[in-house]
N, C-alpha and C positions, 0 to 999 in steps of 0.2 A: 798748608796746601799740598795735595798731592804731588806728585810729578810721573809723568808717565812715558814709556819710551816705545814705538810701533817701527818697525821695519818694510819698506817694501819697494822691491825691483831695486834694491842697492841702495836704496834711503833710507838712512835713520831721521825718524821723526821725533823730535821733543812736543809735550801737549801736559798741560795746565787741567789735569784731571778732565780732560774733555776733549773733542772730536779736532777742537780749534788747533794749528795746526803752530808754535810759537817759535819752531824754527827746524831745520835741517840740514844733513850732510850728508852726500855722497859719499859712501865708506872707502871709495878705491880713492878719493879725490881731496882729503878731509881741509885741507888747506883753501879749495875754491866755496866759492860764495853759490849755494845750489840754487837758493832763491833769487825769483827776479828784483825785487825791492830790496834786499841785500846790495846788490850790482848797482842799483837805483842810490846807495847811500853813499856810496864811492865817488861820484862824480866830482866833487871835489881835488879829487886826486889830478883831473884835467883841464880844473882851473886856476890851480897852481900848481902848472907842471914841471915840477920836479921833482927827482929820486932821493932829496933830503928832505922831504917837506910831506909829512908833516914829522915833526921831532920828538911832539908831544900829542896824545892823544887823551880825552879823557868819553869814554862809552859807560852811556848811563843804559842798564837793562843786558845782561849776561845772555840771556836763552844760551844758544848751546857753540855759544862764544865762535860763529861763522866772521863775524869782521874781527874779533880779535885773532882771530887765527894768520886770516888772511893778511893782517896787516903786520902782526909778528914777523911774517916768512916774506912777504916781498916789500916790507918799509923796514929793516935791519935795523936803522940807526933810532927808529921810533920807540919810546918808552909809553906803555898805555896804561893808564888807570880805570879800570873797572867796577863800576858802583851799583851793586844788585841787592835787593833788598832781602832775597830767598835764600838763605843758605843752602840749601835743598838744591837748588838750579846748578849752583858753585859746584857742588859733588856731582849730581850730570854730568857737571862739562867736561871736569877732570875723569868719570868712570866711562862716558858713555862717548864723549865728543874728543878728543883726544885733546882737551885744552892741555898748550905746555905748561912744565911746572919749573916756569922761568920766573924767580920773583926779581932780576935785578932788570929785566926790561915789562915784567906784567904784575903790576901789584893790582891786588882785590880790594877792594873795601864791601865788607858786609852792613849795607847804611842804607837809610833813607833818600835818594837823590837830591831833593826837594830841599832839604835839611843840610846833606851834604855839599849842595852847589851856594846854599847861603850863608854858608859860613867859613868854605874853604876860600886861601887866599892864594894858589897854585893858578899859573897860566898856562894854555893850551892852545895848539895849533888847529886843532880840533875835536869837536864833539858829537860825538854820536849820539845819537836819542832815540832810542826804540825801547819804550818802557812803560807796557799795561800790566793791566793784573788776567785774572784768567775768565773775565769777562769782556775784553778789551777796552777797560777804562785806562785813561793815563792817568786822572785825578788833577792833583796839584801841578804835574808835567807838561800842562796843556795851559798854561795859563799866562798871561802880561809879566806880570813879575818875578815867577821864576826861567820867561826867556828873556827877562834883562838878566839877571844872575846870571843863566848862560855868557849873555854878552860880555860882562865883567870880567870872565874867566879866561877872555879867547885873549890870546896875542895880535898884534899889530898886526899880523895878514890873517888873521885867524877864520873859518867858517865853522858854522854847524851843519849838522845834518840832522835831516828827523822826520821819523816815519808817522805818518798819520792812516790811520785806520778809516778809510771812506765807508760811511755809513748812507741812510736816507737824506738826511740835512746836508752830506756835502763837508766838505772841509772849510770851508771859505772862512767858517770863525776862527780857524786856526791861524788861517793863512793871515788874517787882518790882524790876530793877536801877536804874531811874528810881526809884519809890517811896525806896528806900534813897537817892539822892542830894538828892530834894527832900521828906523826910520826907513822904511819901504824896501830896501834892498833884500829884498826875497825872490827866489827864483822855484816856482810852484811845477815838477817834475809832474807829468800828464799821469793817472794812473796806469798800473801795471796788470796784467790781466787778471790778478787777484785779490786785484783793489785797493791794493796799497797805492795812497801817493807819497812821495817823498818830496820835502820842502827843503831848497838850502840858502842858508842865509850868510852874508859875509859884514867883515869890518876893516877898515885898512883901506888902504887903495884902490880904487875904481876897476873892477873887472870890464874887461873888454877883450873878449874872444871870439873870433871869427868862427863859423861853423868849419869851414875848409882847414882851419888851425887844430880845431877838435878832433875832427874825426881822425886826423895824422897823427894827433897824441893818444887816442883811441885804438890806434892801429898799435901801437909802440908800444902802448902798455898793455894789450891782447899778448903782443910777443912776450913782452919779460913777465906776465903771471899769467896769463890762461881767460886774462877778464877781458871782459868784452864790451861794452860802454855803447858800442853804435847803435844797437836797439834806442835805447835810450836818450840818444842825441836825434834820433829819427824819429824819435816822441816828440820833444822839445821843439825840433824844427818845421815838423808838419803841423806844431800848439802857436807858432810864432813865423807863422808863412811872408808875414811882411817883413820878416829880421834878415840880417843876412851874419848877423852875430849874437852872442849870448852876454850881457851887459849886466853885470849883476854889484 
Protein backbone atom coordinates (compact mmCIF):
# COMPACT_ATOMS: atom_id res chain seq x y z
CA UNK A 1 0.00 0.00 0.00
CA UNK A 2 1.14 3.32 -0.76
CA UNK A 3 1.65 5.88 1.87
CA UNK A 4 1.34 9.51 1.42
CA UNK A 5 2.24 12.63 3.23
CA UNK A 6 0.09 16.42 2.45
CA UNK A 7 0.92 19.41 4.49
CA UNK A 8 -1.35 22.32 5.24
CA UNK A 9 -1.61 25.52 7.59
CA UNK A 10 0.97 23.64 9.94
CA UNK A 11 -0.53 20.15 9.47
CA UNK A 12 0.95 17.29 8.41
CA UNK A 13 -1.40 14.75 7.09
CA UNK A 14 -0.81 10.86 6.78
CA UNK A 15 -3.30 9.14 3.96
CA UNK A 16 -3.60 5.51 2.63
CA UNK A 17 -2.99 6.48 -0.99
CA UNK A 18 -6.07 8.47 -0.88
CA UNK A 19 -7.82 11.77 -0.04
CA UNK A 20 -9.03 9.79 3.35
CA UNK A 21 -7.40 11.59 5.98
CA UNK A 22 -5.65 8.38 8.57
CA UNK A 23 -4.18 10.74 10.99
CA UNK A 24 -2.21 14.14 11.79
CA UNK A 25 0.12 16.46 13.63
CA UNK A 26 0.54 19.78 14.18
CA UNK A 27 4.27 20.40 13.29
CA UNK A 28 4.91 23.11 16.04
CA UNK A 29 2.89 20.85 18.51
CA UNK A 30 3.95 17.05 17.66
CA UNK A 31 3.33 15.62 21.13
CA UNK A 32 -0.70 16.93 21.04
CA UNK A 33 -3.51 14.97 19.84
CA UNK A 34 -4.68 17.45 16.48
CA UNK A 35 -7.55 15.22 15.94
CA UNK A 36 -10.87 15.52 17.70
CA UNK A 37 -11.45 11.58 17.90
CA UNK A 38 -7.88 11.14 18.93
CA UNK A 39 -8.87 13.52 22.18
CA UNK A 40 -12.11 11.22 22.03
CA UNK A 41 -9.83 8.03 22.75
CA UNK A 42 -8.23 9.54 25.86
CA UNK A 43 -11.06 9.54 28.07
CA UNK A 44 -10.11 6.98 29.88
CA UNK A 45 -7.51 8.79 31.29
CA UNK A 46 -10.45 10.51 33.56
CA UNK A 47 -11.92 7.57 34.40
CA UNK A 48 -9.22 6.40 36.08
CA UNK A 49 -7.63 9.34 37.32
CA UNK A 50 -4.42 9.02 37.86
CA UNK A 51 -0.81 10.03 36.72
CA UNK A 52 0.38 6.22 37.18
CA UNK A 53 -2.44 4.72 35.33
CA UNK A 54 -2.20 3.52 32.80
CA UNK A 55 1.49 1.56 33.19
CA UNK A 56 0.88 -0.53 30.34
CA UNK A 57 -0.52 0.19 27.07
CA UNK A 58 -1.04 -1.95 24.08
CA UNK A 59 -2.40 0.39 20.60
CA UNK A 60 -3.50 -1.69 17.80
CA UNK A 61 -3.16 0.62 14.42
CA UNK A 62 0.27 3.00 14.18
CA UNK A 63 -1.05 5.94 11.71
CA UNK A 64 1.28 8.54 12.53
CA UNK A 65 1.62 7.35 16.12
CA UNK A 66 -0.51 10.81 17.75
CA UNK A 67 -1.62 8.61 21.02
CA UNK A 68 1.64 7.08 21.13
CA UNK A 69 3.30 10.07 21.19
CA UNK A 70 1.10 11.75 23.57
CA UNK A 71 1.12 9.10 25.89
CA UNK A 72 4.92 8.68 25.79
CA UNK A 73 5.52 12.37 27.08
CA UNK A 74 2.76 12.94 29.63
CA UNK A 75 2.20 9.03 31.00
CA UNK A 76 6.34 8.74 31.79
CA UNK A 77 5.92 5.59 33.71
CA UNK A 78 3.72 3.96 30.66
CA UNK A 79 5.34 1.22 28.49
CA UNK A 80 3.21 0.92 25.10
CA UNK A 81 3.24 -1.81 22.68
CA UNK A 82 2.28 -1.06 19.15
CA UNK A 83 0.96 -3.47 16.67
CA UNK A 84 0.68 -2.10 12.96
CA UNK A 85 0.40 -4.34 10.23
CA UNK A 86 2.29 -1.68 7.54
CA UNK A 87 5.74 -1.57 7.73
CA UNK A 88 5.48 1.29 5.61
CA UNK A 89 3.28 3.42 8.38
CA UNK A 90 6.28 2.44 11.05
CA UNK A 91 8.94 4.39 8.77
CA UNK A 92 6.13 7.48 8.44
CA UNK A 93 6.13 7.73 11.82
CA UNK A 94 9.74 7.57 12.62
CA UNK A 95 10.59 9.99 9.22
CA UNK A 96 7.70 12.16 9.01
CA UNK A 97 5.78 12.19 12.53
CA UNK A 98 8.61 12.49 14.98
CA UNK A 99 7.77 8.96 16.54
CA UNK A 100 10.59 8.38 19.45
CA UNK A 101 13.07 5.95 18.95
CA UNK A 102 12.62 4.73 22.50
CA UNK A 103 12.53 0.96 22.36
CA UNK A 104 12.73 0.33 26.43
CA UNK A 105 9.29 2.15 26.94
CA UNK A 106 7.83 1.87 22.83
CA UNK A 107 8.20 -1.54 21.37
CA UNK A 108 6.72 -2.05 17.76
CA UNK A 109 5.49 -5.35 16.68
CA UNK A 110 5.05 -5.49 12.75
CA UNK A 111 1.86 -8.26 12.99
CA UNK A 112 -1.32 -8.94 12.40
CA UNK A 113 -3.60 -7.52 15.36
CA UNK A 114 -6.27 -10.00 15.09
CA UNK A 115 -3.52 -12.70 15.24
CA UNK A 116 -1.34 -10.87 17.53
CA UNK A 117 -4.14 -10.21 20.25
CA UNK A 118 -5.00 -14.22 20.18
CA UNK A 119 -2.21 -15.44 20.86
CA UNK A 120 -0.26 -13.02 23.03
CA UNK A 121 -0.49 -13.78 26.74
CA UNK A 122 0.84 -10.01 27.91
CA UNK A 123 -1.60 -7.74 30.13
CA UNK A 124 -2.62 -4.16 29.78
CA UNK A 125 -3.98 -1.19 31.38
CA UNK A 126 -5.08 -0.28 28.23
CA UNK A 127 -6.01 -0.57 24.67
CA UNK A 128 -6.25 1.42 21.90
CA UNK A 129 -7.95 0.40 18.65
CA UNK A 130 -8.07 2.44 15.73
CA UNK A 131 -7.25 -0.07 12.95
CA UNK A 132 -8.76 0.05 9.10
CA UNK A 133 -7.20 -0.50 6.05
CA UNK A 134 -7.27 2.27 3.42
CA UNK A 135 -10.75 1.87 2.63
CA UNK A 136 -11.84 2.16 6.17
CA UNK A 137 -12.53 -1.55 6.96
CA UNK A 138 -11.42 -2.87 10.40
CA UNK A 139 -12.11 -6.51 9.18
CA UNK A 140 -11.65 -9.10 11.79
CA UNK A 141 -11.10 -5.83 14.39
CA UNK A 142 -14.72 -5.33 14.38
CA UNK A 143 -15.89 -8.47 15.61
CA UNK A 144 -17.34 -10.74 18.99
CA UNK A 145 -14.38 -12.71 19.40
CA UNK A 146 -11.54 -10.71 18.85
CA UNK A 147 -13.20 -7.87 21.44
CA UNK A 148 -13.13 -10.87 24.02
CA UNK A 149 -9.45 -11.32 23.15
CA UNK A 150 -9.13 -7.80 23.90
CA UNK A 151 -10.92 -8.50 27.07
CA UNK A 152 -8.44 -11.20 28.18
CA UNK A 153 -5.56 -8.98 27.70
CA UNK A 154 -6.77 -6.03 29.81
CA UNK A 155 -5.65 -5.89 33.69
CA UNK A 156 -8.03 -5.87 36.54
CA UNK A 157 -8.89 -2.11 36.17
CA UNK A 158 -8.19 -2.34 32.64
CA UNK A 159 -10.38 -0.28 29.59
CA UNK A 160 -10.39 -0.21 25.90
CA UNK A 161 -10.78 2.43 23.58
CA UNK A 162 -11.82 2.18 20.06
CA UNK A 163 -12.56 4.22 17.18
CA UNK A 164 -15.37 3.42 14.99
CA UNK A 165 -15.81 4.88 11.52
CA UNK A 166 -19.71 6.15 11.46
CA UNK A 167 -20.95 5.19 8.15
CA UNK A 168 -24.84 5.03 6.68
CA UNK A 169 -25.88 1.89 9.01
CA UNK A 170 -24.59 3.57 12.12
CA UNK A 171 -22.33 1.91 14.53
CA UNK A 172 -24.78 0.23 16.66
CA UNK A 173 -23.42 -3.45 15.49
CA UNK A 174 -20.38 -2.47 16.82
CA UNK A 175 -21.58 -0.96 19.82
CA UNK A 176 -23.86 -4.44 20.54
CA UNK A 177 -20.66 -6.59 19.48
CA UNK A 178 -18.76 -4.72 22.40
CA UNK A 179 -21.66 -5.02 24.78
CA UNK A 180 -21.63 -9.00 24.01
CA UNK A 181 -17.71 -9.04 24.74
CA UNK A 182 -17.72 -6.85 28.02
CA UNK A 183 -21.20 -7.75 29.25
CA UNK A 184 -22.79 -4.42 28.51
CA UNK A 185 -20.50 -2.05 30.22
CA UNK A 186 -19.80 0.08 27.21
CA UNK A 187 -19.89 3.73 27.13
CA UNK A 188 -20.79 4.89 23.23
CA UNK A 189 -18.91 8.57 22.98
CA UNK A 190 -21.60 10.86 20.64
CA UNK A 191 -19.87 11.54 17.34
CA UNK A 192 -17.37 13.99 16.70
CA UNK A 193 -17.74 16.43 13.90
CA UNK A 194 -15.86 14.06 11.56
CA UNK A 195 -17.79 11.30 12.31
CA UNK A 196 -15.87 9.41 14.23
CA UNK A 197 -17.46 7.82 17.29
CA UNK A 198 -15.42 6.45 19.99
CA UNK A 199 -16.60 3.43 22.05
CA UNK A 200 -14.93 2.58 25.75
CA UNK A 201 -15.39 -0.19 27.41
CA UNK A 202 -14.10 -1.42 30.92
CA UNK A 203 -13.37 -4.50 33.28
CA UNK A 204 -12.68 -4.45 37.02
CA UNK A 205 -14.59 -2.31 39.36
CA UNK A 206 -17.74 -0.50 38.69
CA UNK A 207 -16.99 3.06 37.33
CA UNK A 208 -18.93 5.73 38.86
CA UNK A 209 -18.22 9.29 38.02
CA UNK A 210 -20.00 12.22 38.63
CA UNK A 211 -19.98 14.73 35.68
CA UNK A 212 -18.84 17.64 38.26
CA UNK A 213 -15.87 14.99 39.25
CA UNK A 214 -14.91 14.99 35.49
CA UNK A 215 -14.88 18.08 34.23
CA UNK A 216 -12.26 18.92 37.42
CA UNK A 217 -10.07 16.17 36.18
CA UNK A 218 -10.73 17.60 32.72
CA UNK A 219 -9.57 20.83 33.85
CA UNK A 220 -6.32 19.18 35.59
CA UNK A 221 -5.21 17.24 32.89
CA UNK A 222 -5.81 20.33 30.21
CA UNK A 223 -3.23 21.92 32.68
CA UNK A 224 -0.31 19.17 32.87
CA UNK A 225 -0.72 18.29 28.79
CA UNK A 226 -2.53 20.78 26.72
CA UNK A 227 -5.62 18.12 26.38
CA UNK A 228 -8.82 19.16 26.65
CA UNK A 229 -11.60 16.47 27.40
CA UNK A 230 -14.56 19.10 28.11
CA UNK A 231 -15.85 19.05 24.57
CA UNK A 232 -16.27 15.69 24.88
CA UNK A 233 -17.67 15.35 28.35
CA UNK A 234 -20.31 18.04 27.07
CA UNK A 235 -21.04 15.40 24.36
CA UNK A 236 -21.72 12.62 26.70
CA UNK A 237 -23.65 14.87 28.93
CA UNK A 238 -25.93 16.66 26.60
CA UNK A 239 -26.29 12.24 25.06
CA UNK A 240 -27.15 11.32 28.79
CA UNK A 241 -29.34 14.53 29.97
CA UNK A 242 -31.09 12.30 32.65
CA UNK A 243 -27.51 11.21 34.25
CA UNK A 244 -25.94 13.28 36.51
CA UNK A 245 -22.80 10.80 36.31
CA UNK A 246 -20.92 8.70 33.94
CA UNK A 247 -21.35 4.81 35.24
CA UNK A 248 -19.57 2.76 33.07
Amino acid sequence: MAITISEERGVRYLHFASPWIQGAMRIARPYRLELEYTRDLMLPLLLRPSPEWPRSVLQIGLGPASVTKFLYRFRPNARITVVEILPQVVAAAFQYFRLPDDSDRIRIEINDAHEFVGRSRARFDLIVLDGYDDKGRAGLLDTAPFYMNCRERLTTRGMIAVNLLTRQRGVGASIERLQLAFDGRVLEIPKCEAGNAVAIAAVGEEIRESFDDLRASARALKTDSGLDLLPTLGRIASASAAQDAVVL
